[in-house]
C-alpha positions, 0 to 999 in steps of 0.5 A: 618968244618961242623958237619953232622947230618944224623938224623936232615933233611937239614936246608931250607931257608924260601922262597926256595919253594917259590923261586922255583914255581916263577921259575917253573912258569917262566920257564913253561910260556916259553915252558920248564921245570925246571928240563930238564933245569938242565940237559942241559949244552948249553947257551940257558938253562943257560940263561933261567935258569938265567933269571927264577932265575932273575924274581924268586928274583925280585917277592920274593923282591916284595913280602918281600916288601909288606909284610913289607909295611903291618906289618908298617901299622898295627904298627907291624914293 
């Protein structure tokens, strides 16, 4: 069971913000909005919003990949 602590905000994984501009950025170059989106229930919406977080993991792997690339290179792995 967890123990709550109203007095230390939640615990954010490092690249959420991140994770959720990728998404954005998907979802706005398709013509929608994230947060329309979230309030829907159709299957068009889930698919995109699937899609939107497909993209958002692929970009957060690229990246994770050349940031490792570049700490190797500079002998920091």
């Amino acid at each position: 069971m967890a123990t709550k602590q109203p007095d230390l905000p939640p615990i954010d994984e490092p690249l959420a913000e991140i994770e959720r501009q990728l998404i954005g950025a998907y979802l706005a170059g398709a013509g929608h909005d994230l947060h329309e989106l979230l309030t829907k229930d159709d299957d068009g919406s889930r698919r995109l919003l699937a899609e939107a977080g497909r993209y958002a993991s692929e970009k957060l792997s690229e990246i994770e990949a050349r940031s490792r690339y570049v700490q190797a290179l500079r002998g920091h792995e």
